[in-house]
N, C-alpha and C positions, 0 to 999 in steps of 0.2 A: 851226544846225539846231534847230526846236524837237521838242519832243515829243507824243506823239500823247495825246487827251484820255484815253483810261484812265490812260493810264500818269502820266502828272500827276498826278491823281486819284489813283491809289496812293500817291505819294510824296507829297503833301500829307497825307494820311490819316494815312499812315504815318510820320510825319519823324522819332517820338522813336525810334521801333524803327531807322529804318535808319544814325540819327547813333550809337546803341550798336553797331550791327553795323560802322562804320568804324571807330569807339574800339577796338574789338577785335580787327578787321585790324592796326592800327595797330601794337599792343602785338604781334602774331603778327610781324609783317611790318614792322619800324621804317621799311624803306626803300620801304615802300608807293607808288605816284606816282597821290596822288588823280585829278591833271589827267589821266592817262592811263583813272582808272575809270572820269570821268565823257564820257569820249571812249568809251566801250565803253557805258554806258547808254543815249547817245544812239545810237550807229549800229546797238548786237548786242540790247541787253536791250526796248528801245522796239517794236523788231520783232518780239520774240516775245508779249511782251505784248500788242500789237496784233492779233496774230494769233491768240491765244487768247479775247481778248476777243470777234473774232468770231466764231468759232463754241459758245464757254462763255463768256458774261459774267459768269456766274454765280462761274466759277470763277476770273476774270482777277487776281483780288487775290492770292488764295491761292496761286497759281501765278506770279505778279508776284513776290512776295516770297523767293518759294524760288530763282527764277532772279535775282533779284537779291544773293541771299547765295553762289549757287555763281559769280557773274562776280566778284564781289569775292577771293573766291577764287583765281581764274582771273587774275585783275589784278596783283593782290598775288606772283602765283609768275612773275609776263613769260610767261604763255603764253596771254595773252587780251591786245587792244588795241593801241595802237599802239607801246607798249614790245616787245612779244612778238617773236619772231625771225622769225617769217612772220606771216601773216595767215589760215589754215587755222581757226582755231577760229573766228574771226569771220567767216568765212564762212559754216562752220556753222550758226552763230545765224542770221546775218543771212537764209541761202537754204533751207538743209534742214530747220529745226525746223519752219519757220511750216507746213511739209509737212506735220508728225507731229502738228501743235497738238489734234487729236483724240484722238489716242493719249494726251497730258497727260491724259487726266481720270482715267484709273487710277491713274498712276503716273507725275508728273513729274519728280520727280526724278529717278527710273530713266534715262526718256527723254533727258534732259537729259545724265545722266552718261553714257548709252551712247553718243549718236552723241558726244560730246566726247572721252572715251576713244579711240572709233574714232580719231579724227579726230588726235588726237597717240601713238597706234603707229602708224598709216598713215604720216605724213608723215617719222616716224625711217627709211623703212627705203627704200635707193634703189632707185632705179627702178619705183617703185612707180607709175602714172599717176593721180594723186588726182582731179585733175581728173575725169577718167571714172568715177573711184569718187563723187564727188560728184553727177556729173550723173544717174548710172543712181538713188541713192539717191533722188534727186527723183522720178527719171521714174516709181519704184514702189511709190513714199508710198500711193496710193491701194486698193493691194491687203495692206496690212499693217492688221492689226488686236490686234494684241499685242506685246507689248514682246518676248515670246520671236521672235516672227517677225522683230521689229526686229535683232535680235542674230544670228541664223540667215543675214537677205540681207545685212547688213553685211559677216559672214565672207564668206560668197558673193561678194558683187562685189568684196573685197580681190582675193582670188583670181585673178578673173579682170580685175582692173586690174592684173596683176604680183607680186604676194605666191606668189609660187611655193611658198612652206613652207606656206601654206594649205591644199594641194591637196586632202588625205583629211580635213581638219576639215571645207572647203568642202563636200564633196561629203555626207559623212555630216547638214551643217546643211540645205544642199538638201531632202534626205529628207525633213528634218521639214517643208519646206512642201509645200503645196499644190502638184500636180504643173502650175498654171497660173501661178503663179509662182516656183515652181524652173526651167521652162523658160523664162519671163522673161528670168531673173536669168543665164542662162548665154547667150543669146540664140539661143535655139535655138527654130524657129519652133513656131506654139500649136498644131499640130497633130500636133506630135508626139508619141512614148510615152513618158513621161521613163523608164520602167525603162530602155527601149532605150539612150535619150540616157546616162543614168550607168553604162551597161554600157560604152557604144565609150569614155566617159572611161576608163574601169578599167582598157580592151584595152591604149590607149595614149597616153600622158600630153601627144603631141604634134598629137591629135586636139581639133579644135572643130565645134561643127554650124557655124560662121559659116567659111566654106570660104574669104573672105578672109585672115581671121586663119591659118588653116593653112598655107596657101599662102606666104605671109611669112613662116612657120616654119621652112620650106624654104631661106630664105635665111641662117638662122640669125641667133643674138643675140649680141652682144659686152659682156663682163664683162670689168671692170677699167679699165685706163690707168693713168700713169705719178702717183705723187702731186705730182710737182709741175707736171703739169697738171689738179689735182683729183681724179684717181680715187686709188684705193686701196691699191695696188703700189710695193711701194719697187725692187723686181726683178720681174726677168720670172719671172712662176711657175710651177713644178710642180704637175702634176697626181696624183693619186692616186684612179680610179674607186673608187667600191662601189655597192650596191645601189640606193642612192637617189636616188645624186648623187656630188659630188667633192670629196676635201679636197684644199685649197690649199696652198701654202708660197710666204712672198714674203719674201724673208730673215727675221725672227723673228716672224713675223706665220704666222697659220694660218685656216684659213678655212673650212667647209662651200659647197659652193654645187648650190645645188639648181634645177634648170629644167624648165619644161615649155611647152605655146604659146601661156598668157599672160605668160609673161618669166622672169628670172633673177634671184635675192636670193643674197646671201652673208651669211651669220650667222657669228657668232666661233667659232674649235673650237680644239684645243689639240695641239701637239705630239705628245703620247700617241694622238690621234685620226688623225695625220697617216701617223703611223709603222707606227700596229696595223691600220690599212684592209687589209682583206680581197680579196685578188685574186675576183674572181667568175668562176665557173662558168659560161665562154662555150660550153660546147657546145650545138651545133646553132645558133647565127647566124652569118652570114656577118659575117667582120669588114670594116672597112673597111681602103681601103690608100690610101697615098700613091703617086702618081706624079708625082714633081716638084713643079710647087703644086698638082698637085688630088687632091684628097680625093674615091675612089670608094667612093659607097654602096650599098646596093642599089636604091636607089630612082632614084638619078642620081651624075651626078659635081657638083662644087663648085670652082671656080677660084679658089681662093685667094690673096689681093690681098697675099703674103707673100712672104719671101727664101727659096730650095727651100732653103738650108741649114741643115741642122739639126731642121728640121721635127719637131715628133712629136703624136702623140695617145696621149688613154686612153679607152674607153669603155666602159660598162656595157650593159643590155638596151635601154635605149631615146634617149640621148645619146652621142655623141662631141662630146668634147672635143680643139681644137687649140691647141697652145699652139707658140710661136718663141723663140728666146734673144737675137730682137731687137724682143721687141714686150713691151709690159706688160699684155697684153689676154691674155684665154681667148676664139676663138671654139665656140660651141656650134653642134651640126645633131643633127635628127632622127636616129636608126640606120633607121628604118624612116617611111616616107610615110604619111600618116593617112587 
């Protein structure tokens, strides 16, 4: 693969400066794998530079050289390249920057480190759909004109790619944009109010204006599986509602887990958390009930693909959770229809 004529140009220019800047990976980073940085120049670095060059030539060196010191970086730790454990960052470079190549004339660094950040807490945390956080990024490169707004839809579309602990950050980040690309970002059509739209999110956390996604909510999400077929559970676990969500217990393991009807995350919690959870104040909702396998809501009943024995739930104001003493799963359902 050769490289494109900027970016040559750079590195010719530049050879003595960028042979110091490997010297000094090297000493950072003894087990540094050049062959692997210069696999990441050609496919991840080439392309941003290219892409800056076209709309800033002006600036293509100066911003060449700064992305060329954070890949080194990036190399050097296995979280860039073809060492790296996925390929999520280099994607990144390769599809979403060339988006933002304008946004670089402020502040490329910034840029650089923000969607890259994003891009490895996104991919730590399961069930997250990055894929979809990548493609909405692209699709609204063109209405972002600040690295704050950069930061703001990023939070945003974790969110509604699956980052359920997002939820109130997402929404308060929304605010700050534009109510044409806050309703965007949530896909909620361009005619609408967004006060209205971030009021029915507030109502109920199992509400989307995308009446698809809701709908599918209905069917609920499953959290967990057995660890040794990948998930997380060494036992079947107990539940413990509160306010916001549910602490977990799966023999010495503890859990938070939080959902709403872009998906389910489970974040580490502790013993103490598990134990001191506060029974909530269910007066005035109708609880749900078991009859046999199904689980009556108020909104419908649910047939539960489960053994009737043993069965239980917990749930707070706007999830039930079901859990069996023969499954290593949590199912989740709405309490109330959106």
């Amino acid at each position: 693969m050769s490289l494109s004529e900027p970016f040559t140009r750079l590195l010719a220019e530049n050879r003595s400066y960028c042979n110091a800047q490997v010297a000094q990976a090297k000493h950072r980073y003894p087990g540094l794998d050049t062959e692997a940085f210069s696999v990441f120049l050609k496919t991840s670095v080439d392309v941003v530079v290219s892409a800056v060059h076209t709309c800033l030539p002006e600036r293509s060196q100066e911003i060449g050289l700064i992305a060329y010191g954070m890949a080194l970086e990036l190399v050097a730790q296995s979280l860039a390249g073809p060492a790296a454990r996925n390929q999520w960052v280099d994607r990144v470079w390769q599809e979403l920057v060339p988006n933002y190549a304008q946004l670089m004339a402020h502040n490329p660094r910034l840029v650089l480190a923000t969607l890259t950040n994003a891009i490895l807490n996104i991919e730590k945390v399961s069930g997250v759909h990055i894929e979809q956080w990548l493609q909405e990024m692209k699709r609204l490169a063109q209405y972002v004109d600040s690295v704050e707004k950069l930061q703001h839809l990023g939070k945003v579309l974790a969110w509604r790619s699956g980052a359920a602990y997002f939820r109130e950050a997402a929404l308060a980040a929304a605010s700050q944009l534009s109510p044409t690309l806050a309703l965007a970002a949530v896909g909620a059509s361009s005619d609408s109010d967004w006060t209205v739209v971030k009021d029915q999110f507030l109502a109920n956390r199992w509400w989307s204006p995308e009446k698809t996604k809701a709908e599918l909510a209905l069917q609920g999400i499953v959290v967990g599986q057995f660890t040794g077929f990948g998930g997380i559970f060494e036992l079947p676990p107990q539940v413990q509602a509160c306010e916001e969500g549910f602490f977990v217990k799966s023999a010495d393991r503890y859990s938070f887990l939080m959902a709403d009807v872009y998906g389910a995350v489970l974040q580490p919690a502790s013993q103490e958390e598990f134990e001191g959870a506060r029974a909530i104040d269910a007066t005035g909702l109708l609880p749900p009930r078991l009859e046999g396998s199904r689980l009556l809501l108020k909104w419908g009943e649910v047939l539960l693909n489960l053994p009737q024995k043993n069965l239980s739930f917990a749930y707070n104001f706007h999830t039930v959770a079901v859990t069996s003493p023969y499954t290593h799963a949590i199912w989740l359902f709405p309490l109330q229809a959106a």
